[in-house]
C-alpha positions in Angstrom: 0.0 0.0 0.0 1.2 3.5 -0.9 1.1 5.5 2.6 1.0 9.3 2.7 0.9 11.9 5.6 -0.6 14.9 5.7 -2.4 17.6 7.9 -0.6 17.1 10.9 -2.0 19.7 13.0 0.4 22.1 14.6 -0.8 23.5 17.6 0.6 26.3 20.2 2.3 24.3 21.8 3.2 20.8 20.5 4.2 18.2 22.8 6.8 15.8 21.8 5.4 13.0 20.1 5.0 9.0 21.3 7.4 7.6 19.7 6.3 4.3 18.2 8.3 1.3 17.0 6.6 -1.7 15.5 9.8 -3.1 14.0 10.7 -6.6 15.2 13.8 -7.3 16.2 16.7 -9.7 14.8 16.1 -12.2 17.3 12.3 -11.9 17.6 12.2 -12.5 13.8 14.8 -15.6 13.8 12.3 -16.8 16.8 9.4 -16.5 14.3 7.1 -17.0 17.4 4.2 -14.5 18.7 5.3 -13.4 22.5 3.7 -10.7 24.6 6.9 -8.2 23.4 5.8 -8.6 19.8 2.1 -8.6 20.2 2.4 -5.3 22.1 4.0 -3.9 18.3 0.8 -4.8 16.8 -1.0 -2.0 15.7 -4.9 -1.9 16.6 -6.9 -1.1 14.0 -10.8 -0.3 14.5 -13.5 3.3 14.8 -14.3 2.4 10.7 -16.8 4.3 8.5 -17.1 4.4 4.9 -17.3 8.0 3.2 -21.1 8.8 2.1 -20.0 8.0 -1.6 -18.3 4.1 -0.5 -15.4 5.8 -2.0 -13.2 5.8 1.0 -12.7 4.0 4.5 -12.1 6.1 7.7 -10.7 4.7 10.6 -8.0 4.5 13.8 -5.0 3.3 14.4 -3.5 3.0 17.9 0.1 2.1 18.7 1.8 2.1 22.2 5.1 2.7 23.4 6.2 0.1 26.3 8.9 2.0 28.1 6.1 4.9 28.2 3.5 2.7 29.1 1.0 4.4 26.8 -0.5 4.7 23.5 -1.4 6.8 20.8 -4.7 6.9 18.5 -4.0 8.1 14.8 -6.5 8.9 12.2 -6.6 6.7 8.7 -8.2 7.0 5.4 -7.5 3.9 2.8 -9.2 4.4 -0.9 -11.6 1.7 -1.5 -10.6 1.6 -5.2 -6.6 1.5 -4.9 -6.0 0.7 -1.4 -4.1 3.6 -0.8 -3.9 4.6 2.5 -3.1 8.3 4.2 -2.6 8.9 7.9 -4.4 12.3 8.6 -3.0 13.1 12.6 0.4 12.5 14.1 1.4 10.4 17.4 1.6 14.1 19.1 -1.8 13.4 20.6 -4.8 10.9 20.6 -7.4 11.6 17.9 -10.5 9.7 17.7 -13.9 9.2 17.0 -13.7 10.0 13.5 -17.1 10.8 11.5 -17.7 12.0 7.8 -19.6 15.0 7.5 -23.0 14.3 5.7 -21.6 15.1 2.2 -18.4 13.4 3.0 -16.0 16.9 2.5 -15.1 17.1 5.9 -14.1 14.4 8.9 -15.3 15.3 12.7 -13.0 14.0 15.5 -12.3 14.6 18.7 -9.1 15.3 20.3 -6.8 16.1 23.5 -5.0 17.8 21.6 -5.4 21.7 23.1 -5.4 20.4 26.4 -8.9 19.1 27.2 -10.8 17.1 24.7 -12.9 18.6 22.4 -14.3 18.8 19.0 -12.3 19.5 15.7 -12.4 19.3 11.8 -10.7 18.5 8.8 -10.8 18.0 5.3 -10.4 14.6 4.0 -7.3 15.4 2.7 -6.3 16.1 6.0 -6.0 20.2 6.1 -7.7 23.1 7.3 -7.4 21.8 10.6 -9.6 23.3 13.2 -11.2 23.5 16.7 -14.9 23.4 16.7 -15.6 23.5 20.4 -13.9 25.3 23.7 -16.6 23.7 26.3 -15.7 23.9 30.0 -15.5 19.8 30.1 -14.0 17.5 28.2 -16.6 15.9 25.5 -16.8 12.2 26.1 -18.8 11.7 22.3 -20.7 14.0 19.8 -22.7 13.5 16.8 -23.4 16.2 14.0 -27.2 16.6 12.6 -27.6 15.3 8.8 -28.9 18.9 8.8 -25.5 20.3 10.4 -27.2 22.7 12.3 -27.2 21.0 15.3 -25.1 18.4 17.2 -25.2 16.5 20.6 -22.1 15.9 23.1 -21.9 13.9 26.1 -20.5 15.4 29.2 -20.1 14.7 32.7 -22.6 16.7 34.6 -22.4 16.7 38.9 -25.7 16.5 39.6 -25.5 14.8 43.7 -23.2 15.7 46.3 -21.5 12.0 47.0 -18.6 13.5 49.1 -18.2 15.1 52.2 -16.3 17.7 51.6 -19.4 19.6 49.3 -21.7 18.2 52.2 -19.7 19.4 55.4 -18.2 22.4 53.2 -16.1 23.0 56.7 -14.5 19.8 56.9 -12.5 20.6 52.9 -9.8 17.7 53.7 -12.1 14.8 54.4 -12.3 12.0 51.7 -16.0 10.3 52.8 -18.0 9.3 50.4 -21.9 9.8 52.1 -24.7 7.3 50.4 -28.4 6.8 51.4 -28.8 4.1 48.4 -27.6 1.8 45.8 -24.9 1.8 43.6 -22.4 3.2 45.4 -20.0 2.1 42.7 -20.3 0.5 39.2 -17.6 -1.8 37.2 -14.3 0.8 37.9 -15.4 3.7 39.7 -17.5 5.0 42.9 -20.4 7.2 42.7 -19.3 10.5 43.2 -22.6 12.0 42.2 -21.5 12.8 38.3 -23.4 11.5 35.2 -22.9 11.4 31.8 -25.9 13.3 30.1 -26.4 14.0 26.2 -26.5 18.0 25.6 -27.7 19.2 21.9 -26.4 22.7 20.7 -26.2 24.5 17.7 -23.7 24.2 15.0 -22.6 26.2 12.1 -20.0 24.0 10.5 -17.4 26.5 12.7 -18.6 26.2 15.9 -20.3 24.3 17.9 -22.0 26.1 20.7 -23.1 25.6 24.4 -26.1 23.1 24.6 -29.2 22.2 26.6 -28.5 19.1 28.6 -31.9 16.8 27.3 -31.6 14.3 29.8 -32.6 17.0 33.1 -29.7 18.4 34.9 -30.7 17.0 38.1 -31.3 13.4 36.8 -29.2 11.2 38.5 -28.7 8.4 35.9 -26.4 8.0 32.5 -27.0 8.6 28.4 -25.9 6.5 27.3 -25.3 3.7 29.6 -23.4 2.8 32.4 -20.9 1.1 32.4 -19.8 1.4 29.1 -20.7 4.2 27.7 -21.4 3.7 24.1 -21.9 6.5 21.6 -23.6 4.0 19.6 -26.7 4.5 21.9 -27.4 7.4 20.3 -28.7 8.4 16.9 -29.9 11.6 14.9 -32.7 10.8 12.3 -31.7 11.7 8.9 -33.8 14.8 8.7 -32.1 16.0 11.6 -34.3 17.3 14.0 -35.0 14.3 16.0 -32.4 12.3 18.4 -33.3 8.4 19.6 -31.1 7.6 22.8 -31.0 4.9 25.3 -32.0 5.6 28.8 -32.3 3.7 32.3 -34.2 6.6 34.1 -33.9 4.6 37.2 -32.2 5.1 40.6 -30.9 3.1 44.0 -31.8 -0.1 44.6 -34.5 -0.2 41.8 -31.4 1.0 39.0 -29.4 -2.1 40.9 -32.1 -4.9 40.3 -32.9 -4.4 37.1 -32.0 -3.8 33.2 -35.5 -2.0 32.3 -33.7 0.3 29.5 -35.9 2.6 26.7 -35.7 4.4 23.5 -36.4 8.1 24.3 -37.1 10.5 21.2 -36.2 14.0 21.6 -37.5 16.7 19.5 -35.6 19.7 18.9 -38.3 21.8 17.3 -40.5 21.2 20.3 -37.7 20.7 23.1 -40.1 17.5 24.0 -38.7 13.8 24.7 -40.9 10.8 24.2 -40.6 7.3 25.9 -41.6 4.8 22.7 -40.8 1.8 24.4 -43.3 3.2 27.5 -46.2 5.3 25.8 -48.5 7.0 28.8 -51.3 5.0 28.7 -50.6 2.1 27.2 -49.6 -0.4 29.5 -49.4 -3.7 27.2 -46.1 -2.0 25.4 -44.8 -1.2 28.9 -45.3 -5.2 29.8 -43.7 -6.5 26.5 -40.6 -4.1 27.0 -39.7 -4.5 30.3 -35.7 -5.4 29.4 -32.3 -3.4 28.1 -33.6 -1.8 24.9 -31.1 0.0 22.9 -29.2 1.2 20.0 -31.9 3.0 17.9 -31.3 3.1 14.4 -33.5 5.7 11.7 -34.6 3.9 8.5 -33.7 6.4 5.7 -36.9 7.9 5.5 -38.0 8.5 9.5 -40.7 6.2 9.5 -39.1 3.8 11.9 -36.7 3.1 14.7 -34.9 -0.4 14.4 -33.5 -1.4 18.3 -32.6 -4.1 20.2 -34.6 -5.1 23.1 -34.2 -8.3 25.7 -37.9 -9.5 27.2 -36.8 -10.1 30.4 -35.5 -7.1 33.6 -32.6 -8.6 35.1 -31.1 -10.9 32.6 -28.3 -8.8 30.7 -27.7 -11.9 28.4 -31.3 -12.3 27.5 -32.1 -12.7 23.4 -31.3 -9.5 21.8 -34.4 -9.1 19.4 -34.7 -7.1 16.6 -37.3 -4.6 17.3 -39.4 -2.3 15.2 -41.0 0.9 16.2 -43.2 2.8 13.7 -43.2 6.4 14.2 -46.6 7.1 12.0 -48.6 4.2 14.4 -46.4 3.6 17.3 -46.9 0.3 16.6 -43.7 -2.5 17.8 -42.5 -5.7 15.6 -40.1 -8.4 17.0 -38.8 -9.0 13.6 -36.6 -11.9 14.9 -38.9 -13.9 16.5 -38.6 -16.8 14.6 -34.2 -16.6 14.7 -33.0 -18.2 17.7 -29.8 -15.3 17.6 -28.7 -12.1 18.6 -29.3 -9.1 16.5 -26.5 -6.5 16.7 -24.8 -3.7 14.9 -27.8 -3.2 12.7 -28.0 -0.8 9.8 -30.5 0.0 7.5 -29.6 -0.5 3.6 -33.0 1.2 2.5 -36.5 1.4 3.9 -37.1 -2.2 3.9 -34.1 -4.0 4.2 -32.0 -4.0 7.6 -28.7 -6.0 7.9 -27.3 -7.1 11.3 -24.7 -8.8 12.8 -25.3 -12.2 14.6 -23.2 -15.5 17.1 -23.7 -18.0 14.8 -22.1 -21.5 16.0 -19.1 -19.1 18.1 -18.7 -17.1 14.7 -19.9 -13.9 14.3 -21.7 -13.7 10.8 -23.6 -10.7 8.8 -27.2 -11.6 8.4 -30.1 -9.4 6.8 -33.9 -9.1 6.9 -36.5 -7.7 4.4 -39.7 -5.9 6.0 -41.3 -7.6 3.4 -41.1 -11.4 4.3 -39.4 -11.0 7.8 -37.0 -13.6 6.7 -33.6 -13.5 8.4 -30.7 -14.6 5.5 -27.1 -15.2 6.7 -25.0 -13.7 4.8 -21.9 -14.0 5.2 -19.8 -17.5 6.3 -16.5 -18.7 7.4 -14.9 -19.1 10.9 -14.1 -15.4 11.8 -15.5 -12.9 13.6 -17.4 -9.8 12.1 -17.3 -7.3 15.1 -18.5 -3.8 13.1 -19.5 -3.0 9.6 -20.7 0.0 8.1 -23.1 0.2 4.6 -22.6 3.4 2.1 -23.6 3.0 -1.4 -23.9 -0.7 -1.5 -21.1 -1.0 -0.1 -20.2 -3.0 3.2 -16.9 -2.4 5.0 -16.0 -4.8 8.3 -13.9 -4.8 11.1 -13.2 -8.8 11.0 -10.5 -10.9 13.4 -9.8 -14.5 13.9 -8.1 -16.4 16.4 -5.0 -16.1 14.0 -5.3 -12.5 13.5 -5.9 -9.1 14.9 -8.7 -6.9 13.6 -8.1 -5.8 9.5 -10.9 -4.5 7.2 -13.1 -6.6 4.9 -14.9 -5.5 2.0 -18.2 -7.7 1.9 -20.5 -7.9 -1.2 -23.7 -6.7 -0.2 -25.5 -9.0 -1.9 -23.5 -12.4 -1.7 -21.2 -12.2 1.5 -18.3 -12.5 -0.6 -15.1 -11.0 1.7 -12.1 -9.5 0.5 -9.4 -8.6 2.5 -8.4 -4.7 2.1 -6.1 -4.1 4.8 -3.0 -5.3 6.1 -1.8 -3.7 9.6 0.4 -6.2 10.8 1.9 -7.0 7.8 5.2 -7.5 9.4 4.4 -9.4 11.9 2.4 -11.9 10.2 5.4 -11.9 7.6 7.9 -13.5 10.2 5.7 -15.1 13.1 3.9 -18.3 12.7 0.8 -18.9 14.1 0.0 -22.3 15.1 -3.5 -24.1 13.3 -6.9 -23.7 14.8 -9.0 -26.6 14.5 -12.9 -26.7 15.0 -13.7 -30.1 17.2 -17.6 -31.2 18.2 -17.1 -32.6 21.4 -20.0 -35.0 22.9 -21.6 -33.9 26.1 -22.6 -36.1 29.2 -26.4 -35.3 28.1 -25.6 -36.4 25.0 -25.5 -32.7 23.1 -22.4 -31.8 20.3 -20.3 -28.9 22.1 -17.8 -27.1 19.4 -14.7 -26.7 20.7 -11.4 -24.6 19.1 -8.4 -27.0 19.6 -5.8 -24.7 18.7 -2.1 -26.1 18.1 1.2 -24.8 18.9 3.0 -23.6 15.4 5.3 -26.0 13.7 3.3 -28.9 15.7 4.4 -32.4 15.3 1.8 -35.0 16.2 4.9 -37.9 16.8 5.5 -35.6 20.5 3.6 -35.1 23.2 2.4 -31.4 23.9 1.4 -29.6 27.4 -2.4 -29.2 27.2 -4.4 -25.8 29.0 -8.1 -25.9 29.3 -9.9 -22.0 28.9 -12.9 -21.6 30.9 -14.6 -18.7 29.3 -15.8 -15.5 31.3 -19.4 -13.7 30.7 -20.7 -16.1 31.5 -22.7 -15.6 28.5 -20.2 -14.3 26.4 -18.8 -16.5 23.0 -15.8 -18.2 22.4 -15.2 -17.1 19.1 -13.2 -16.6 16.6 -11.8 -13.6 19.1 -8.3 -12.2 19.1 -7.8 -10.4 22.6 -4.6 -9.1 23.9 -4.8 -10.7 27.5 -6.5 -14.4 26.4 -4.8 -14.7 23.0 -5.2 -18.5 22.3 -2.3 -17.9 19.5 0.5 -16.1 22.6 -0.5 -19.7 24.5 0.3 -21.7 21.5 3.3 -20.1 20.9 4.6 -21.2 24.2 4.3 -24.5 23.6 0.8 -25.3 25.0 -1.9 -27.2 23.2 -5.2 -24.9 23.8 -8.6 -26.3 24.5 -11.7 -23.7 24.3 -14.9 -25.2 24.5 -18.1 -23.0 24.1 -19.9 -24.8 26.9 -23.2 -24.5 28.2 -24.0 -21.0 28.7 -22.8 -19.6 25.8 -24.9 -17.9 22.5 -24.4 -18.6 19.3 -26.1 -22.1 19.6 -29.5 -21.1 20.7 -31.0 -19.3 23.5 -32.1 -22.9 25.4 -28.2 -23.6 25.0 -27.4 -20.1 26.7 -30.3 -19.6 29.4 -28.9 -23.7 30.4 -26.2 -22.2 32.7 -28.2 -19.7 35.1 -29.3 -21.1 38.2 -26.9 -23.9 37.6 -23.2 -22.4 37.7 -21.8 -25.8 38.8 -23.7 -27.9 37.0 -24.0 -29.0 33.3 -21.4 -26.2 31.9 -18.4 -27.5 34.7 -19.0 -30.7 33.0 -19.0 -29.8 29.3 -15.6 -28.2 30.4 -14.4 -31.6 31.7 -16.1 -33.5 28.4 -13.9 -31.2 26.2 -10.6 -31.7 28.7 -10.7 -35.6 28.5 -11.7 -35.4 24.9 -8.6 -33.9 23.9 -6.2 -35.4 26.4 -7.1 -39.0 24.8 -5.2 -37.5 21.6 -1.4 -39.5 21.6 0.3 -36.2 21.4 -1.7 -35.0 24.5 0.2 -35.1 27.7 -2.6 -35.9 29.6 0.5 -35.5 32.9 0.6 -32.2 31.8 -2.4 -30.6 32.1 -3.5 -26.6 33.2 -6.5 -24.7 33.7 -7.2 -21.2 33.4 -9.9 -18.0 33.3 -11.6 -15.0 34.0 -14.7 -13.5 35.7 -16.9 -16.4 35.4 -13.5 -18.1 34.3 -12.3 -17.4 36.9 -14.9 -18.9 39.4 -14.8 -22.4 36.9 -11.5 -22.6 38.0 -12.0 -22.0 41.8 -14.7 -24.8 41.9 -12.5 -27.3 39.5 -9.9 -26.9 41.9 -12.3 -28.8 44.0 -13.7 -31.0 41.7 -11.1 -31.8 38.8 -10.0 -35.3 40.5 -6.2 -34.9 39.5 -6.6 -33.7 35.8 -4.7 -30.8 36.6 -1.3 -29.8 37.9 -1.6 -25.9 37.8 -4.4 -23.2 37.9 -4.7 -19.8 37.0 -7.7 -17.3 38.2 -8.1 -14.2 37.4 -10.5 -12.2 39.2 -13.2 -15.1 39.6 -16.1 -15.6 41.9 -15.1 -17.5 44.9 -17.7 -17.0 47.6 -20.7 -16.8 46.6 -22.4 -15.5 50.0 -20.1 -12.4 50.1 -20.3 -11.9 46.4 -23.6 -11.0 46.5 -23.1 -8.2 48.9 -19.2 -7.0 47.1 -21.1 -7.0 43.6 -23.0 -3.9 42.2 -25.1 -4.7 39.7 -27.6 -7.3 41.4 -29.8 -8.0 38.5 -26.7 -10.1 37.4 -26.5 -12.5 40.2 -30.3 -12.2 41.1 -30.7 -14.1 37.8 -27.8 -16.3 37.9 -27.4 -17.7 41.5 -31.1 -17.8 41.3 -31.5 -15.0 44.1 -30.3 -13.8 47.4 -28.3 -16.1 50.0 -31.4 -15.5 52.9 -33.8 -16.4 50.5 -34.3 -19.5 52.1 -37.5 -21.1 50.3 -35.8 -20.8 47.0 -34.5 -23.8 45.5 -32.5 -22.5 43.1 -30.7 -19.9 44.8 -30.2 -22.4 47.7 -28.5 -25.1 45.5 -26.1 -22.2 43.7 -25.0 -20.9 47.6 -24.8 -25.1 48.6 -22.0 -25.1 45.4 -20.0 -21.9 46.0 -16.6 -23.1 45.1 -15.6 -21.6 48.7 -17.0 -24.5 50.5 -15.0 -27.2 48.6 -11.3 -25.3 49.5 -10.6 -28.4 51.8 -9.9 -30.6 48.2 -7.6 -28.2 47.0 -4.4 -29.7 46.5 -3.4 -28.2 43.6 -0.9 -25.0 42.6 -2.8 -21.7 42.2 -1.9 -18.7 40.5 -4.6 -15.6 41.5 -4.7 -12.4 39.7 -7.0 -8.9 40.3 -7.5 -5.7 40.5 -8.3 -3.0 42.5 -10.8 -1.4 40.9 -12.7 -4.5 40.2 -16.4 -3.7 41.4 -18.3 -6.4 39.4 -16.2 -8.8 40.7 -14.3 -7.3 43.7 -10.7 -8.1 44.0 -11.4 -9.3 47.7 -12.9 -12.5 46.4 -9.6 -12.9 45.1 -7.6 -12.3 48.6 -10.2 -14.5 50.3 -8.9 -17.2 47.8 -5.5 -16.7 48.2 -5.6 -16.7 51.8 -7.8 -19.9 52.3 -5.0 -21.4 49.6 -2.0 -20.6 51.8 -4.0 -21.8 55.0 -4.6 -25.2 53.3 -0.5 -25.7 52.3 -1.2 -25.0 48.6 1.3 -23.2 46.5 0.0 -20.3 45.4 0.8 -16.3 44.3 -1.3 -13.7 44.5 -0.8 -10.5 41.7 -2.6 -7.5 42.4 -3.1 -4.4 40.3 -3.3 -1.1 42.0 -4.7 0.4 39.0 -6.5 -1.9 36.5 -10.0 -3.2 37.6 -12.0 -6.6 35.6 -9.7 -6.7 32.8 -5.8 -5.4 32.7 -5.0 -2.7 30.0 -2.2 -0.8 30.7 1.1 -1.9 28.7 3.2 -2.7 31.3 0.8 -4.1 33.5 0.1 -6.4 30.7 3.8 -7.2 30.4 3.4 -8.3 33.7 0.6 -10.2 33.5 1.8 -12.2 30.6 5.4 -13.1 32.5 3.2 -14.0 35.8 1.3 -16.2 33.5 3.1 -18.3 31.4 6.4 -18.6 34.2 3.5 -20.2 37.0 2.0 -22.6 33.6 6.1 -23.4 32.9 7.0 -23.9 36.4 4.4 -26.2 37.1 2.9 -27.8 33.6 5.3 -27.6 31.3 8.2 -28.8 33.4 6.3 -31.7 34.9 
């Protein structure tokens, strides 16, 4: 590809820029093998739109610098035509969030880059560089009217005094924290009394001015929502002078029990917001819409609002349906009901045609629907996962990774699937390290089911040895084992060490069916603990399986699999590895913040006494079987873990070192449920595969 650079902004004063190296070195490329050093040169590639004409592909690029523990975001453009690509901004300063303008002349971003983070332009060749916004807080997202007179911006917004010092104004050195209700704190961070809230303002194409905060400035929850704050939640129509958003305009303990999520419409002509999932007055919508709905989505000509919405409060891992709201009738469609999937990333192609992205047997696939026969065609095929995609001109463009490789752009033919690669990032990398083969096994369950199960092999593999063999216990625990590439649990970084890696997509996982997913709540140690073991001893019969050599390790619900394996695994095993997993489930309940989570999965509260369910998930906390521990264990968290606090970790880690079992305990200061600083990584990675050498390999 031809690579250009241009309209590298120079501002006042210019910091120094990251300096970013991505070249291997001599050894690492006579090695030929992926390690945690060369995965970190990888460059991540994702924020993709295609320009209004399908002409041209906008998107990121972030790179990170080790020693300086820290990355920078860079904007692309690649021509659709040639493959040409031009970087647009410099490593001097994050720039992200990227959008075309509605005739495509212009690209939106934000950036740090003047010292808080605000709103700028470009051209698309990359010049007239400018600054759109000076607002007095940072802008966490924005979106600009088809119209472009208007615009929304998310902002933080204090709206509760949380700490004592603005309560007892006299006491200005005390750090309380005061509460009278749930959630004090939510996935990384305590309730300090700020909100995000979505403010619309006017905009002239030069500036984008001051704007009135829709959601209520007193309203003490988030748009979009909490925890992960996705701009994606929100949506201009294409007339631009309505704005479809995602709210949960609930509070305390009654915000903590539940997922009860709506679309809200916000006028700006009238200054007037609408609940469509909740009409006053019409209780049977309320009734059927009592779940997350979200991500609203403007067919071309206004008439409806495509979303997705779960059927059950309290179940975060429900079906996500496609839903269809008709703003002439307010009348709703399920337009899924008879597809057994998830509906996600939808987009409309024209008035009657929506295409979506769906877990399809742990792939993630492009699917479409016509309004016309409500039939739901999958599209596209092939192990990989499609995680984004957008449609301009009849033209598809996707962010698409497999186990074997990080995120690169697809074109996809709109009408027959067919994918072609347009992008190579890692070029480089790929060019000198080998990646070992993935193969796709259907193990046989205990009840008799076919489980699918990625058996991925270390590179150069010889099946005349015998290998060291780890067993992944997936996290969610509704979540897929796909065709994922992640850059903590990267199947390929095990391989390369040596290990034979077995992932089954057990019981409790989409992509085969919502019966298949809804199988694991209420029975955490049941069915799911022993598709893990069917998939284990499947593999280990293999001759070049060292069935002596064996490991286990996860996360989250992972995490907890491995906990109560420890108890259960009968000598399979000689090492495990937790990462901030479930281990008592009594004081999980009470650490925990969002409650709807293990309301549904345990079944209920630990005093509930009369329910069954709830009573057998307490009776099987993996806690109460630390007395068969025998086995070396490696436990890793972090602080600011609130879903799953990091003292279920310490409790583990002490009741291991009380019973005589080797163990280590690592604990982040300053990363919370996953780990995503560089060198904290780094660390990770070293703690990981040395405990896995030390006590599987070199058995």
């Amino acid at each position: 590809m031809a690579i250009a650079t241009l309209g590298l902004c120079g501002c006042q004063q210019t910091p120094q820029p990251l300096t970013i190296d991505n070249a291997l070195t001599q050894q690492e490329i006579a090695d030929g093998r992926l390690t945690p050093e060369v995965m970190w040169k990888m460059r991540r590639a994702g924020s993709s739109s295609l320009s209004p004409d399908g002409q041209t592909l906008l998107y990121t690029l972030t790179d990170y610098n080790m020693a300086e523990n820290r990355g920078v975001s860079t904007i692309w453009l690649e021509d659709m035509t040639t493959h040409a690509t031009t970087r647009l901004t410099d490593n001097t300063s994050s720039n992200f969030n990227p959008q075309w303008s509605s005739d495509g002349t212009q690209i939106y971003f934000l950036s740090g880059r003047s010292g808080s983070v605000q709103l700028w332009k470009m051209s698309r060749e990359g010049n007239n560089v400018t600054q759109l916004s000076s607002l007095d807080k940072d802008l966490e997202g924005f979106g600009i009217a088809p119209s472009g007179d208007k615009a929304w911006y998310v902002q933080r917004v204090q709206v509760a005094d949380r700490r004592s010092r603005d309560i007892h104004k006299d006491m200005d050195k005390s750090k309380a924290r005061i509460y009278d209700d749930l959630m004090v704190r939510h996935w990384d961070y305590w309730d300090e009394g700020e909100h995000l809230h979505i403010f619309v303002g006017d905009f002239n194409g030069e500036k984008l001015s001051a704007g009135r905060d829709i959601i209520g400035e007193k309203s003490a929850w988030d748009a979009p929502l909490a925890p992960y704050f996705d701009m994606a939640e929100i949506a201009w129509n294409n007339a631009g002078d309505m704005l479809a958003y995602t709210m949960k305009p609930l509070t305390g303990a009654a915000y903590a029990v539940s997922t009860d999520s709506d679309i809200f419409v916000y006028s700006t002509a009238t200054g007037k917001t609408q609940n469509i999932c909740k009409p006053v007055g019409i209780k049977e919508a309320a009734a059927n819409l009592p779940g997350y709905d979200k991500y609203p989505v403007w067919s071309p000509d206004d008439r409806y609002i495509a979303f997705r919405s779960q059927r059950r409060a309290g179940n975060e891992s429900d079906k996500e349906r496609l839903f269809l709201y008709d703003c002439q009738t307010a009348q709703m469609e399920d337009l899924t009901e008879d597809f057994d999937y998830n509906a996600t990333n939808v987009v409309w192609r024209d008035n009657s045609t929506l295409y979506f992205i769906s877990p399809i047997e742990a792939t993630h696939q492009i699917c479409r629907i016509s309004l016309d026969d409500k039939e739901v065609e999958v599209l596209t095929r092939g192990d990989h996962d499609i995680n984004a995609f957008t449609m301009a001109d009849d033209r598809i463009a996707a962010e698409v990774c497999t186990i074997s490789m990080a995120t690169e752009f697809f074109e996809v033919g709109v009408d027959d699937g067919s994918m072609t690669r347009i992008s190579n990032v890692n070029e480089e990398i790929y060019k000198h390290i080998k990646m070992g083969k993935v193969e796709k096994r259907w193990v046989k369950t205990t009840d008799g089911k076919e489980m699918l199960t990625w058996v991925i092999l270390p590179p150069d593999f010889d099946a005349s040895k015998k290998y060291p063999v780890l067993l992944y216990c997936q996290g969610g625990p509704q979540s897929v084992v796909s065709q994922f590439w992640s850059y903590r649990w990267n199947f390929q970084l095990m391989a390369a060490q040596g290990y034979v890696v077995v992932a089954p997509n057990r019981r409790g996982l989409p992509s085969f069916g919502q019966e298949w997913l809804d199988q694991i709540s209420g029975d955490y140690s049941g069915q799911n603990i022993r598709d893990y073991l069917s998939a284990i001893d499947d593999v280990a019969k293999e001759e070049w399986a060292d069935e002596n050599r064996m490991g286990c390790v996860g996360a989250s619900y992972g995490g907890y699999s491995v906990y109560f394996l420890a108890g259960h695994h009968q000598k399979r095993f000689k090492a495990f590895i937790s990462h901030c997993g479930i281990f008592d489930f009594n004081s999980m309940y009470g650490h925990t913040e969002e409650l709807w989570f293990v309301n549904n999965d345990y079944g209920g509260a630990y005093w509930d006494k009369e329910n069954a369910t709830a009573q057998r998930s307490y009776a099987n906390s993996p806690h109460k079987f630390v007395k068969n521990w025998d086995t070396p264990i490696l436990i890793i968290t972090g602080e600011y873990d609130f879903r799953i606090p990091y003292t279920q970790s310490l409790e583990a880690f002490t009741a291991a070192k009380l019973m005589g079992v080797p163990t280590r305990l690592v604990e982040f200061e300053d990363e919370a449920h996953q780990v995503f600083k560089p060198q904290n990584s780094m660390v990770w990675n070293r703690e990981f595969f040395s405990w896995l050498d030390k006590y599987v390999k070199q058995q």
